[in-house]
C-alpha positions as CSV (number, residue, x, y, z in Angstrom):
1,X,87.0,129.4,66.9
2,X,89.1,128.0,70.0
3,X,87.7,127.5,73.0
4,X,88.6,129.3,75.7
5,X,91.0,127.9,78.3
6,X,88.9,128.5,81.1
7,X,86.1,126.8,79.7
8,X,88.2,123.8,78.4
9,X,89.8,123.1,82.2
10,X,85.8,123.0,83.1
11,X,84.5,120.8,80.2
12,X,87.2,118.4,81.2
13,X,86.8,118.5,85.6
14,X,90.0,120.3,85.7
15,X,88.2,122.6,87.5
16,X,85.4,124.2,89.4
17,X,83.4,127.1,87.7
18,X,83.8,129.0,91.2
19,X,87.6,128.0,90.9
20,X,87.8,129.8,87.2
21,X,86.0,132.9,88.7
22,X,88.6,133.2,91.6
23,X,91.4,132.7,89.2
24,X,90.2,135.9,86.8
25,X,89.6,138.3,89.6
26,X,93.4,137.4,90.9
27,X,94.4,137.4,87.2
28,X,93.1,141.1,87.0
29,X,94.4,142.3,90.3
30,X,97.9,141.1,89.5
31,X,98.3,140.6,85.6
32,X,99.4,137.9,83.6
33,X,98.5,135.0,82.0
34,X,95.2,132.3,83.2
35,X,97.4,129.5,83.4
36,X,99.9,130.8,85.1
37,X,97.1,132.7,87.6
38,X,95.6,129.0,87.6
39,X,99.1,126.9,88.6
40,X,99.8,129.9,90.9
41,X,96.6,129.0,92.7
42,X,97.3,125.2,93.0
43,X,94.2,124.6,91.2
44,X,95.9,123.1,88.2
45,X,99.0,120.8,87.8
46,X,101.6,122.7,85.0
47,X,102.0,119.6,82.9
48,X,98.7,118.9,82.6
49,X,98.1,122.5,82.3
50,X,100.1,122.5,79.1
51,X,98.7,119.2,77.6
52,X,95.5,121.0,77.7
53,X,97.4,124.3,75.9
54,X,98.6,121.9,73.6
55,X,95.1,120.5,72.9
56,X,93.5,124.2,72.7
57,X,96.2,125.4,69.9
58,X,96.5,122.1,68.1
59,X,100.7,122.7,68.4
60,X,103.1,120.3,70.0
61,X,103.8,120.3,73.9
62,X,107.3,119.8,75.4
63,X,108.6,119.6,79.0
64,X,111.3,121.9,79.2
65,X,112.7,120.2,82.5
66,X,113.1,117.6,81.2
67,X,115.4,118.3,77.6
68,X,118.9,119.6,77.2
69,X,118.9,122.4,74.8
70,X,121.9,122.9,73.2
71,X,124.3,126.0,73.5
72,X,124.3,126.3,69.4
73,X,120.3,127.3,69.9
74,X,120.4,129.4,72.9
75,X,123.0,131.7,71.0
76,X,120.5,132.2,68.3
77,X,117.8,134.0,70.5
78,X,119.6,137.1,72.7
79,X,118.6,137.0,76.5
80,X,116.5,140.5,76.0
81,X,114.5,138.8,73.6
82,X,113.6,135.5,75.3
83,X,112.7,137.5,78.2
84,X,110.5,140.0,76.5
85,X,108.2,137.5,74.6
86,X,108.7,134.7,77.1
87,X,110.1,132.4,74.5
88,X,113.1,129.7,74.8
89,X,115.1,128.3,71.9
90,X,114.7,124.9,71.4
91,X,116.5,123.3,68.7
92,X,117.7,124.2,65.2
93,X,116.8,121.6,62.5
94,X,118.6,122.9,59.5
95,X,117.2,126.5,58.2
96,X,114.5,126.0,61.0
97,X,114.4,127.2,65.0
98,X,112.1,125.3,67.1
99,X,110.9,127.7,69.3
100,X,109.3,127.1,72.8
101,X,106.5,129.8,74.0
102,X,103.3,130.0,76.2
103,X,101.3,131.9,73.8
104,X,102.2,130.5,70.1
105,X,99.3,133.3,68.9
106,X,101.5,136.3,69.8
107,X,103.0,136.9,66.1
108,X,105.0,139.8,67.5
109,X,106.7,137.5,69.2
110,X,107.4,135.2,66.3
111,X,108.6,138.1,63.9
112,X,111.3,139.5,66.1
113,X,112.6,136.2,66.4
114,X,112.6,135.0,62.5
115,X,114.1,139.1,62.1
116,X,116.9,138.2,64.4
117,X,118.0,134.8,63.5
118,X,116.7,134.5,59.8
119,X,116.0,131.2,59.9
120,X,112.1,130.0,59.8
121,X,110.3,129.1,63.2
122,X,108.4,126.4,64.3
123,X,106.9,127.1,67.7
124,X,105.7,124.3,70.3
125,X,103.9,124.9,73.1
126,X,105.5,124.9,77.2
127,X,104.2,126.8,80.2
128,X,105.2,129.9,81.3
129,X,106.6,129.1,84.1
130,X,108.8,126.0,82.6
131,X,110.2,128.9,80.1
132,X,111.4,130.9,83.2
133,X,112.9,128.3,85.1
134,X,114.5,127.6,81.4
135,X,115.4,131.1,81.0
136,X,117.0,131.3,84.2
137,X,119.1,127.8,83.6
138,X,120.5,128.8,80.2
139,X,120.9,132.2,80.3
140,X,124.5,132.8,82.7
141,X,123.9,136.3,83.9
142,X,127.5,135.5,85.5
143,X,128.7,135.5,82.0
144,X,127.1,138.6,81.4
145,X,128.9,140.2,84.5
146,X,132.0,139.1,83.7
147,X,131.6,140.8,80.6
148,X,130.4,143.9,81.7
149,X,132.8,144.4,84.5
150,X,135.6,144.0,81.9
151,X,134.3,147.0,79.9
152,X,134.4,149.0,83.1
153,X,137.9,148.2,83.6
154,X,137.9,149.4,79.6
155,X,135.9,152.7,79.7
156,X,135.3,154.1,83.4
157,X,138.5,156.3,84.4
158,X,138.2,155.6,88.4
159,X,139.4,158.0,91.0
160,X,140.5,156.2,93.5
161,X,141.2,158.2,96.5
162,X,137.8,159.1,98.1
163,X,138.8,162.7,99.3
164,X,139.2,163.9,95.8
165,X,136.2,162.8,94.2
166,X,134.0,165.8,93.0
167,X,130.0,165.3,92.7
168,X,130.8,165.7,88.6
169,X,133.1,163.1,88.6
170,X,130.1,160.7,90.3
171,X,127.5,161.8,88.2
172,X,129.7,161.3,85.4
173,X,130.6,157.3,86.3
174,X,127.0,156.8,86.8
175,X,126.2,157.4,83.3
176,X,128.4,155.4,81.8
177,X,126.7,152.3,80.0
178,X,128.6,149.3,82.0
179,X,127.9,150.9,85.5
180,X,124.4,151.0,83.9
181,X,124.4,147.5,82.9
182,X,126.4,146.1,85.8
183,X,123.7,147.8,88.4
184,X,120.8,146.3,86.0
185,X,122.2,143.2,86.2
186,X,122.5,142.9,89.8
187,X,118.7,143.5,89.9
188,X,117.4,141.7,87.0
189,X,119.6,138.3,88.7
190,X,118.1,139.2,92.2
191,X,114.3,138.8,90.6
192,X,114.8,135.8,88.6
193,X,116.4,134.1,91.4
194,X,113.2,135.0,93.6
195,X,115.5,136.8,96.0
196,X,113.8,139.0,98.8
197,X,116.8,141.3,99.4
198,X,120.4,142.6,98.4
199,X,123.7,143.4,99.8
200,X,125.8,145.8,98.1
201,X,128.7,145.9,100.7
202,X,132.1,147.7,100.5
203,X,135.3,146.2,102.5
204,X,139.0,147.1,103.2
205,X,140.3,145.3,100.0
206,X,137.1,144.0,98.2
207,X,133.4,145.2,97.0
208,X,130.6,142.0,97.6
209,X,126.7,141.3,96.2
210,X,125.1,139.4,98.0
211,X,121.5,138.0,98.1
212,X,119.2,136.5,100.1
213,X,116.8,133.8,98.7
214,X,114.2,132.1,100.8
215,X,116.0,133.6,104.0
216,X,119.5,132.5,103.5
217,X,122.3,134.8,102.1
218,X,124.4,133.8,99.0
219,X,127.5,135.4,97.5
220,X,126.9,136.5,93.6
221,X,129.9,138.3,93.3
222,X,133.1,139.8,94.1
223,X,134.0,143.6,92.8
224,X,136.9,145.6,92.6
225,X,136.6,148.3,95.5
226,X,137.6,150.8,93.0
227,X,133.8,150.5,91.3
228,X,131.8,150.9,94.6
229,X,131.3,154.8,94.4
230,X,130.3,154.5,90.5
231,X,127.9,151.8,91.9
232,X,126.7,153.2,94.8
233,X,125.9,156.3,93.4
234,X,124.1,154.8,90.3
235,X,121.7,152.9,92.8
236,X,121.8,156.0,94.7
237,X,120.3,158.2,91.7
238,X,117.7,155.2,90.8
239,X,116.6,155.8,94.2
240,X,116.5,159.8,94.2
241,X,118.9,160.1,96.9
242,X,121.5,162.6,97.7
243,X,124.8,161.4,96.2
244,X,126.7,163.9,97.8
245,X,125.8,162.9,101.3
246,X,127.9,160.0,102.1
247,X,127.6,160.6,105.9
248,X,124.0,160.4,106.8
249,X,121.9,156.9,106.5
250,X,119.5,157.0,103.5
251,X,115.9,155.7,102.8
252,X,114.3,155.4,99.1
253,X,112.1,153.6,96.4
254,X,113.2,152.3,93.1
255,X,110.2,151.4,90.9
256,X,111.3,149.1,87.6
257,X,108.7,148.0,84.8
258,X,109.5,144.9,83.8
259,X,108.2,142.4,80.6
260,X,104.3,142.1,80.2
261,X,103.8,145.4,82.4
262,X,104.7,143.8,85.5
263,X,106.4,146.3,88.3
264,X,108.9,145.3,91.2
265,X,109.4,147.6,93.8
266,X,112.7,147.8,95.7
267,X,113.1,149.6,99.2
268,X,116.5,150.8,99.1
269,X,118.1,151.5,102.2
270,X,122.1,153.6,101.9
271,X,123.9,153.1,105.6
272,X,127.5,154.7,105.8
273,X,130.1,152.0,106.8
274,X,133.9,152.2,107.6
275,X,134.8,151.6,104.4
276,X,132.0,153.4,102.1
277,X,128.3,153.1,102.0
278,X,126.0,149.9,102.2
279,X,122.9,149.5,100.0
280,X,120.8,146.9,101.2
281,X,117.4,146.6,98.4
282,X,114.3,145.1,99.6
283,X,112.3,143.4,96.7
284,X,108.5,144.0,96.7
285,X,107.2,141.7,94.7
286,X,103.4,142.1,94.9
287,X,102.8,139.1,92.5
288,X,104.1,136.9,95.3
289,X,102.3,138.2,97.5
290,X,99.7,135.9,99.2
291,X,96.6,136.4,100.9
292,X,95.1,133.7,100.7
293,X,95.1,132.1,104.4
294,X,94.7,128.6,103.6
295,X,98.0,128.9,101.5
296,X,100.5,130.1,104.3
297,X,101.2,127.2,106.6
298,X,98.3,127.5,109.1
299,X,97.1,123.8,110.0
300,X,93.4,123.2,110.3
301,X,92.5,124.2,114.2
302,X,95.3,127.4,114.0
303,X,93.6,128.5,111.0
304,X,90.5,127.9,112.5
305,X,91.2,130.0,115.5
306,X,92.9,132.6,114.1
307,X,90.1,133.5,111.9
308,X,87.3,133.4,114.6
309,X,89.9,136.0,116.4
310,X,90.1,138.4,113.8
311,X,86.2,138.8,113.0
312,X,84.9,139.0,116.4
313,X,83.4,142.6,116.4
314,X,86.6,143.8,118.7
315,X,90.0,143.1,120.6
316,X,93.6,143.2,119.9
317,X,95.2,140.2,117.7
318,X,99.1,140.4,118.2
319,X,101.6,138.6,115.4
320,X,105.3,138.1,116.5
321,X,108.5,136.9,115.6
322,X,112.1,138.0,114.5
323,X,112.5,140.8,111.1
324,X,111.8,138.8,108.1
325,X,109.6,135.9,109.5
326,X,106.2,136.7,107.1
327,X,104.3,138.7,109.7
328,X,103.5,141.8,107.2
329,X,102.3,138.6,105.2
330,X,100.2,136.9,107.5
331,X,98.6,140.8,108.5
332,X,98.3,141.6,105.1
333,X,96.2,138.2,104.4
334,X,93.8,138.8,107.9
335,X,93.4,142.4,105.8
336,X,92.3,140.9,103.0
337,X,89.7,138.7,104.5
338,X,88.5,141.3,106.1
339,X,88.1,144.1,103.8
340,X,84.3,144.5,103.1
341,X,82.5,147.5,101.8
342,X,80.8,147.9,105.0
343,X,84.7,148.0,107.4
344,X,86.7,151.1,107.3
345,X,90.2,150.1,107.6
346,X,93.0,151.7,108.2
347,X,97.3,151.0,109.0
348,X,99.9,152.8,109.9
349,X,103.2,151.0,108.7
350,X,107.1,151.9,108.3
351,X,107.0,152.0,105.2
352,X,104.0,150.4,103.7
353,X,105.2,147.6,101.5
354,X,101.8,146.6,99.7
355,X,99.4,149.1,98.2
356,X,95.9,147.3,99.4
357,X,92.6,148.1,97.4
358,X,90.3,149.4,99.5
359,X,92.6,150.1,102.4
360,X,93.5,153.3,104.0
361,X,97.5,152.9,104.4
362,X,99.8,155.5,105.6
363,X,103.6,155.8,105.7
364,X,105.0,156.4,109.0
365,X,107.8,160.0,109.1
366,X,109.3,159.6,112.1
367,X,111.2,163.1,111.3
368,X,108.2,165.5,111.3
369,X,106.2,163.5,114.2
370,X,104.5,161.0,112.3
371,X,104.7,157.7,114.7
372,X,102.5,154.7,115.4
373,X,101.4,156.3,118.1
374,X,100.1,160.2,116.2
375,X,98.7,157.7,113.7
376,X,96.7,156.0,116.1
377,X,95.3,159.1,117.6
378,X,94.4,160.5,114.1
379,X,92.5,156.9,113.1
380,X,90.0,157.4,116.0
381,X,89.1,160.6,114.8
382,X,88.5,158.8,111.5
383,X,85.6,156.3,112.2
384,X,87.7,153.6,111.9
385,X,86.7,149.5,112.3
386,X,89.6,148.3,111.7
387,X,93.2,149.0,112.6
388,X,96.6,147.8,112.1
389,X,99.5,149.2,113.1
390,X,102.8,148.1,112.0
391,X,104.5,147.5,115.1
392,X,103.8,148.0,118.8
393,X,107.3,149.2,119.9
394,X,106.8,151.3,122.9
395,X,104.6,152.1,125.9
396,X,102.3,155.3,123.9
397,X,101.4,153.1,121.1
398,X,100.9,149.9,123.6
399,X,98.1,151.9,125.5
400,X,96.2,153.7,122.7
401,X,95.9,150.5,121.2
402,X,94.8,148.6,123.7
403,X,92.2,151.8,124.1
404,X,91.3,151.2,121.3
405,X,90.2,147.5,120.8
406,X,88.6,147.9,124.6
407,X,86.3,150.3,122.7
408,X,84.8,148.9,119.7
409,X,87.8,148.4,117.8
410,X,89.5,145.7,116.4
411,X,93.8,146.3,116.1
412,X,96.2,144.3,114.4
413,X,99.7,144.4,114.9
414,X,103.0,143.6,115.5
415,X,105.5,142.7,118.4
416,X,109.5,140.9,118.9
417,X,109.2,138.4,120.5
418,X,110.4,134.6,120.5
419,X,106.8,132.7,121.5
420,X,103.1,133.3,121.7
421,X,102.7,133.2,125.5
422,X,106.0,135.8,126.3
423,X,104.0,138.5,124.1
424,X,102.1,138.8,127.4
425,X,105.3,139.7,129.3
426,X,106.3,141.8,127.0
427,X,103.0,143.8,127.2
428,X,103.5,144.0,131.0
429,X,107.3,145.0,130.8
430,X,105.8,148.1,128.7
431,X,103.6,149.0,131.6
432,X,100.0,147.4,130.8
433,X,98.4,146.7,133.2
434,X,97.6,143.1,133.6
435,X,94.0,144.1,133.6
436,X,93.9,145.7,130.6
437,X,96.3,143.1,128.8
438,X,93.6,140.5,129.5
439,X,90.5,142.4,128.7
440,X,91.5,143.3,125.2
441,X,93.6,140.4,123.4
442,X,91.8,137.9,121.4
443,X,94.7,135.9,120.7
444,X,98.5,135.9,120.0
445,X,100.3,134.5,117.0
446,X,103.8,133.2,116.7
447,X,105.2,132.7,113.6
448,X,108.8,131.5,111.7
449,X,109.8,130.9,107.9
450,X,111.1,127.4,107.0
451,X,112.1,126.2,103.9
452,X,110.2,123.8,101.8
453,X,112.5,120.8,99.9
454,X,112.6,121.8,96.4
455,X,109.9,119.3,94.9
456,X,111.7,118.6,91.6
457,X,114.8,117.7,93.4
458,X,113.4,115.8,96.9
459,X,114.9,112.3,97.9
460,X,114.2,110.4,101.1
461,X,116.7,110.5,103.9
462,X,117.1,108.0,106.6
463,X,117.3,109.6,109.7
464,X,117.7,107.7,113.3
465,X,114.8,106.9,115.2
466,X,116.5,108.6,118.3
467,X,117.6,111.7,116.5
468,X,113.8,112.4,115.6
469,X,112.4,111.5,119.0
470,X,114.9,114.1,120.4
471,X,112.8,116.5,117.8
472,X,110.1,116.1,119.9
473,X,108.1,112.9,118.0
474,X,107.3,110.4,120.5
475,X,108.7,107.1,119.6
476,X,106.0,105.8,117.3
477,X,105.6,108.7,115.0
478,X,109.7,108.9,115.1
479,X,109.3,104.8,113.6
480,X,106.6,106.0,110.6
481,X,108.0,109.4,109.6
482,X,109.8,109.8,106.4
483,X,112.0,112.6,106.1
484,X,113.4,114.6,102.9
485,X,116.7,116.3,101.5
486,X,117.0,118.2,98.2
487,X,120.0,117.3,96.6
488,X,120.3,120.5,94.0
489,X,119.0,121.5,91.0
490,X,118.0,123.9,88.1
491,X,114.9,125.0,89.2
492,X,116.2,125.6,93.5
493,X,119.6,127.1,91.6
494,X,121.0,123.6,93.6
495,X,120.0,124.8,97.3
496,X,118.0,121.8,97.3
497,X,115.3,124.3,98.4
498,X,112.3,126.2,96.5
499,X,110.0,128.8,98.4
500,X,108.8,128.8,102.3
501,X,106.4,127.9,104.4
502,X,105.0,129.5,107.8
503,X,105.4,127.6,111.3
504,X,102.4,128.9,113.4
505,X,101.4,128.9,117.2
506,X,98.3,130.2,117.6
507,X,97.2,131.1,121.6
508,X,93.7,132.2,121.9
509,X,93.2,134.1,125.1
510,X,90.1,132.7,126.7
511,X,89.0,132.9,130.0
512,X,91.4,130.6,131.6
513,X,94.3,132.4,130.0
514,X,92.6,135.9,131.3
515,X,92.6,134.6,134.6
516,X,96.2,133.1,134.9
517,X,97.5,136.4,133.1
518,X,95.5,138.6,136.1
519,X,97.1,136.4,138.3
520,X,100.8,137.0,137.0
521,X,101.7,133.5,135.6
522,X,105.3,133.3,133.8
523,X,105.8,133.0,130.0
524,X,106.5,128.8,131.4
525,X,102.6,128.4,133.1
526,X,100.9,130.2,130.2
527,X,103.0,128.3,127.6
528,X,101.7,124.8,129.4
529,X,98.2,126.1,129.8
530,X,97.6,127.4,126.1
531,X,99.1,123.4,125.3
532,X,97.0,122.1,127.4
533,X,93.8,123.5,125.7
534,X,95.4,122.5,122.1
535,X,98.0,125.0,121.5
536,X,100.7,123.6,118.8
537,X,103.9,125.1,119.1
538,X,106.1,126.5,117.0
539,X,108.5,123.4,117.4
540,X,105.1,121.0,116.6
541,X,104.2,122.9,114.1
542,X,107.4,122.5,112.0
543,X,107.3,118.6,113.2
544,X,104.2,118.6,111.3
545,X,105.8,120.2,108.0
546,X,108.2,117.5,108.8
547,X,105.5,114.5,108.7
548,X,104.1,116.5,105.4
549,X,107.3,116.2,103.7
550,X,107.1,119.9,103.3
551,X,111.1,121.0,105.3
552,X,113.6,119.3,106.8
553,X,114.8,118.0,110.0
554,X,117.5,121.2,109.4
555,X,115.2,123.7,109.2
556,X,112.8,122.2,112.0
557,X,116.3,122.7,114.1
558,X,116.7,126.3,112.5
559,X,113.6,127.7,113.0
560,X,112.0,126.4,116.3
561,X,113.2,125.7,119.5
562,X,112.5,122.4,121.4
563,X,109.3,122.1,123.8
């Protein structure tokens, strides 16, 4: 009988028994395979991860980023099919198929694939996530587009002028199998590019897709205009929206089960434009979703901080930054740490994105009276610990909360605002009184998204001495630093980026900060003082990714502002 992979990655100091325990209990909250759970975690490298497959199964390994397959093997093996059983075509050696796969024991697998090609199969072993990445590079789903937009202009009998289109007519085009397609394909190519959102946007004389991976937009494609009602509608029915209101905004949920039981959640948001409706889809991808601190950016004495902030036994613990800058994230994760049998917690979000075991979480409807602020009332009458609520926006939900962590409670939440120390200015705009503002905040977070350099693609960069002291390096870290550019590739789809990484000021507000705050200091004298006792900035914090080798001197530029 094999031995078990977990037990093979301990017999050989791979890892820790403690590691192989925190692996399974995130391998059964979010599915999927050990190994993947395992190079997820960062506790094992993928290569050797698949040497040791290789050893458990007694097949061949191969490194799929590093072989060109050839176009006569792909075509063997449909895209469905390689996604379904997470299998790539290899090579074709005569009347065999070398096949690629993570789990060579899934004979399923290997029957629909000698079924379809008739040819025998040899399988060798790769890791899951190389057969993505692999799936992703030889797989064109612009080809596929192409292809499905020419049967449109084939089978769908548009109606062109908007004043005569009848509801029928709509539910009609959305029925028809290349709409279908078309729309499935715009998703499917959003989640294997890792996007986080996408633009469906209608113009005068053209129809655009756009996406937006690791916080930058990128055009995917260009549409007739005369599809955009077939389109619209279809994602519009997906959604359970009202097709035939096209002159009120519209909010819904798209839920799609994809291979292995995984589900992606989309938040799908219809705004009527000059020229026909916009759908913008939010991915919610629990899978990536991390909670584990120590992974999000937060350097040593931040962390540190932050922590001893969110389990004193009350006070208010503020995140800010622009939309989109990883605050539900870094909430989310403080949640996490916190939920113990013995803490009732409770949020009020618009609209929650996560489900959170353990965790009472209610969605925010504005429409029949339910606001941050009625939430916040009911939670006191509830017993409650801990709360969070999703944003702070106005002067009713500013006061109960503060209320509330003055009395026991500990709040987390959310603010706009560029910088730790002009949360506090904020707060005071709203009508807190300074008092008040100092006796219940425990500390203030500031946080931004950079990019990370795509590690498969990173090359050094020379970069003048001067131009890195005007970063904000003094002139002998400016001599030692070595800085990084992706140049483009397969796996960052040639962005020359892969994922992000959080820029973090942390301001704890101890008793010097109380008193300059009760003695109405400017955003400028709080800002110096919280540096003075340690505070790293957003701008130090990203020249530290910067040192790491983690971003660039671009996205140090992009994302923080100079000291």
């Amino acid at each position: 009988m094999a031995e078990r992979l977990g037990e093979l990655l301990i017999r050989k100091n791979l890892i820790k028994p403690e590691e192989l325990q925190a692996a399974l209990k995130e391998q059964k909250a979010t599915g999927g395979r050990l190994g993947t759970t395992l190079t997820k975690l960062g506790l094992v490298d993928e290569s050797e991860l698949t040497k040791i497959l290789s050893e458990q199964y007694g097949i061949p390994s191969i490194n799929l980023d590093e072989v060109e397959i050839p176009s006569e093997a792909i075509e063997l093996v449909p895209e469905d099919v390689a996604t379904k059983y997470q299998v790539i075509p290899v090579n074709r050696a005569g009347s065999t198929l070398v096949v690629a796969a993570a789990d060579p024991t899934n004979i399923d697998a290997i029957d629909a694939i000698k079924f379809r090609v008739e040819l025998d199969v040899d399988v060798v072993i790769a890791s899951e996530g190389a057969i993505k990445r692999a799936i992703d590079r030889y797989y064109d789903s612009s080809s596929i587009l192409q292809e499905v937009m020419a049967k449109m202009d084939e089978e769908i009998d548009i109606v062109e002028d908007e004043a005569e289109i009848s509801i029928g007519e709509l539910e009609k085009a959305t029925e028809d199998v290349p709409v279908i397609k078309l729309v499935n394909e715009i998703l499917t190519d959003a989640i294997k590019k890792k996007a986080s959102d996408i633009h469906i946007e209608p113009f005068e004389d053209e129809f655009r897709v756009r996406i937006r991976i690791d916080g930058v937009l990128y055009e995917v494609m260009k549409l007739p205009v005369k599809f955009k009602n077939a389109i619209t509608s279809r994602v519009k029915i997906m959604s359970k929206l009202d097709i035939a209101e096209r002159r009120l905004p519209q909010d819904g949920r798209i839920k799609l089960k994809l291979s292995k039981g995984q589900e992606m959640d989309f938040r799908v948001s219809v705004l009527p434009s000059l020229f026909g409706e916009k759908v913008v889809l939010r991915l919610l991808d629990k899978s990536n979703l991390q909670l584990d601190m120590t992974k999000l950016g937060f350097e040593e004495k931040a962390l540190v901080d932050f922590k001893d902030c969110i389990h004193k036994p009350f006070g208010m613990v503020l995140v800010t930054g622009p939309t989109g800058s990883g605050k539900t994230t870094t909430l989310y994760s403080a949640l996490s740490d916190l939920n113990k049998i013995s803490e009732n917690i409770s949020t009020a979000e618009d609209p929650v994105e996560f489900n959170l075991k353990g965790i009472t979480q209610v969605h925010m409807k504005e429409d029949i009276g339910l606001n941050f602020a009625a939430a916040l009332r009911s939670f006191l009458r509830q017993d409650p610990d801990i709360i969070m609520v999703g944003e702070i926006r106005d002067f009713e939900t500013a006061e109960i909360a503060v209320k509330a962590a003055l009395t026991g409670h500990m709040v987390l939440s959310t603010l706009h605002t560029n910088d730790a120390p002009s949360t506090i200015s904020r707060l005071l705009n709203m009508g807190i009184e300074p008092f008040l503002v100092s006796s219940s905040l425990n500390c203030i977070v500031a946080q931004r998204l950079a990019r990370r350099v795509c590690s498969k693609c990173r090359e050094e960069l020379k970069v003048p001495v001067q131009a890195l002291i005007d970063l904000g390096f003094d002139e002998a870290e400016a001599r030692s630093v070595t800085c990084y550019q992706g140049k483009g590739c397969n796996t960052c789809h040639d962005t020359g980026f892969k994922g992000r990484v959080a820029l973090y000021e942390v301001m704890v507000v101890g008793d010097e900060i109380k008193e300059f705050i009760l003695n109405g200091a400017s955003a400028a004298e709080l800002k110096r003082e919280a540096v003075r006792q340690g505070m790293k900035t957003l701008r130090r914090s990203g020249l530290t990714k910067l040192k790491e080798g983690i971003t660039t001197v671009e996205e140090v530029i992009r994302t923080s502002v100079a000291d």
